[in-house]
VMD Tcl script that draws the C-alpha trace (Angstrom):
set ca {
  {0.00 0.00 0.00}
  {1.37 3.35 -1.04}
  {2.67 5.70 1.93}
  {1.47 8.59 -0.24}
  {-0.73 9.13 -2.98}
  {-1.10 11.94 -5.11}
  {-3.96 12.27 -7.67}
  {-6.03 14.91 -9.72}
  {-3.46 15.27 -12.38}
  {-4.55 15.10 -16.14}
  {-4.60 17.04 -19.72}
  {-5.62 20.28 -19.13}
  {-5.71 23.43 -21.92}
  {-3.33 26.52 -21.55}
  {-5.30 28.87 -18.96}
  {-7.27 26.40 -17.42}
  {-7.01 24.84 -13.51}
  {-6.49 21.90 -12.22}
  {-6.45 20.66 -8.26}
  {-4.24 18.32 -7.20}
  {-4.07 16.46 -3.47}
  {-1.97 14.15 -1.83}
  {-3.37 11.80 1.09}
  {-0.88 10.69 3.35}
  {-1.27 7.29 5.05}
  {-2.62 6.62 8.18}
  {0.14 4.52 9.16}
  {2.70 7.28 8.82}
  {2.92 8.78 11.86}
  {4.35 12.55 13.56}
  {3.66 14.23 10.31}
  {5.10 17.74 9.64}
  {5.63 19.56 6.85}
  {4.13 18.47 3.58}
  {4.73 19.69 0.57}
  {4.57 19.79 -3.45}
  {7.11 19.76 -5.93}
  {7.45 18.91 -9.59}
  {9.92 17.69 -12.64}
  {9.41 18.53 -16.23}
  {11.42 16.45 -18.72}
  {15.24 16.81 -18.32}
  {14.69 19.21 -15.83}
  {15.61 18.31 -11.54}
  {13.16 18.15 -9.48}
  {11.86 21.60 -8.14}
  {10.02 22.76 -4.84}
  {6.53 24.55 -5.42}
  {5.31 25.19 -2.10}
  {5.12 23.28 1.41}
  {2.77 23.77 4.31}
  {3.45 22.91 8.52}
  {0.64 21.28 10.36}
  {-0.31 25.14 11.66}
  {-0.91 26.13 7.91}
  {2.16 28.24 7.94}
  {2.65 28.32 3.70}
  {6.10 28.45 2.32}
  {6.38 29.08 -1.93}
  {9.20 28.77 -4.21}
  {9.96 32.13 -5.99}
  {7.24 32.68 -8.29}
  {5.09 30.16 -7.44}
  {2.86 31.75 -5.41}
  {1.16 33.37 -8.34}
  {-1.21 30.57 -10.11}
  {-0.53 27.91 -6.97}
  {-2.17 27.59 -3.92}
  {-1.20 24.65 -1.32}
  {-3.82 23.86 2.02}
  {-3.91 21.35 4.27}
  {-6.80 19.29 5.68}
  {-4.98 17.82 8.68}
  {-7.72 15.53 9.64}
  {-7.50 13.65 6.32}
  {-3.89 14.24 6.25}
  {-4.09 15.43 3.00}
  {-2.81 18.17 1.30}
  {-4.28 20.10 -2.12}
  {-2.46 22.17 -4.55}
  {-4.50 24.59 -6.58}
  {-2.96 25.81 -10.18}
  {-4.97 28.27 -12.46}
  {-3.90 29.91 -15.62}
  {-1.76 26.74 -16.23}
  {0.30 26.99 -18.91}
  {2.54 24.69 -21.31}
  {5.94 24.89 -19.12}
  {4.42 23.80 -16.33}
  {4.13 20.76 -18.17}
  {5.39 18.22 -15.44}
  {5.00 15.26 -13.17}
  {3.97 16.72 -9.43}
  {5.52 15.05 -6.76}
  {3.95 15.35 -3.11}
  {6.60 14.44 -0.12}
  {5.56 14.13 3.41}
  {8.12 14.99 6.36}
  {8.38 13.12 9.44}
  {8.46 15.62 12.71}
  {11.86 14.76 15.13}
  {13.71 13.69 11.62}
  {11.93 10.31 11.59}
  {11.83 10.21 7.89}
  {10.24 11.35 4.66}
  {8.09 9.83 1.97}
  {7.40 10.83 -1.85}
  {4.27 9.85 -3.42}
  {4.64 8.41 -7.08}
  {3.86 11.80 -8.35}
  {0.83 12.84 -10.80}
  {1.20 13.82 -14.53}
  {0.16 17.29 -15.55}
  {0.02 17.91 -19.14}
  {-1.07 21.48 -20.97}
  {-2.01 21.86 -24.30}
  {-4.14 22.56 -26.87}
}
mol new
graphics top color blue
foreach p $ca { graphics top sphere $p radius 0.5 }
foreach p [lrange $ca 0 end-1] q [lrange $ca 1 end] { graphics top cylinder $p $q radius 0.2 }
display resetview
């Protein structure tokens, strides 16, 4: 059973939205920061946002424009909201869940956004 599962990804046109979340398993406990973050082909792996169990929001440089993260912490489950999505952003979206007292960390599988027309 996955540890962390992301989901809500799909084909979407240039300007539209998509909402992503991540659900964290119920066997993982201490959780802390969660957070999102995404690779486009050939490219690393980059950090869009991440959010503490107090809903304290951290973004990546320019992020914080078209993405929104929140937090449900009684579903342990996190959501990413993109609008005006455009073709570079293009990418598989990763969700990774932070144990509190350094116990550990876990990466979902990730989810495949696509734009375009």
């Amino acid at each position: 059973q996955a540890q962390v599962m992301e989901s809500g990804g799909g084909l979407v046109q240039p300007g539209g939205s998509l909402r992503l979340s991540c659900e964290a398993s119920s066997s993982i406990p201490h959780i802390g920061v969660m957070g999102w973050y995404r690779q486009a082909p050939g490219k690393e792996r980059e950090l869009i946002a991440t959010i503490n169990s107090v809903g304290t929001t951290v973004y990546e440089i320019g992020m914080q424009d078209r993405f929104t993260i929140s937090r449900d912490n009684a579903k342990k489950t996190i959501y990413l909201q993109m609008t005006n999505l455009k073709p570079e952003d293009t990418a598989v979206y990763y969700c990774k869940v932070d144990q509190r007292y350094a116990l550990g960390s876990f990466w979902g599988q990730g989810t495949q956004v696509t734009v375009s027309s």
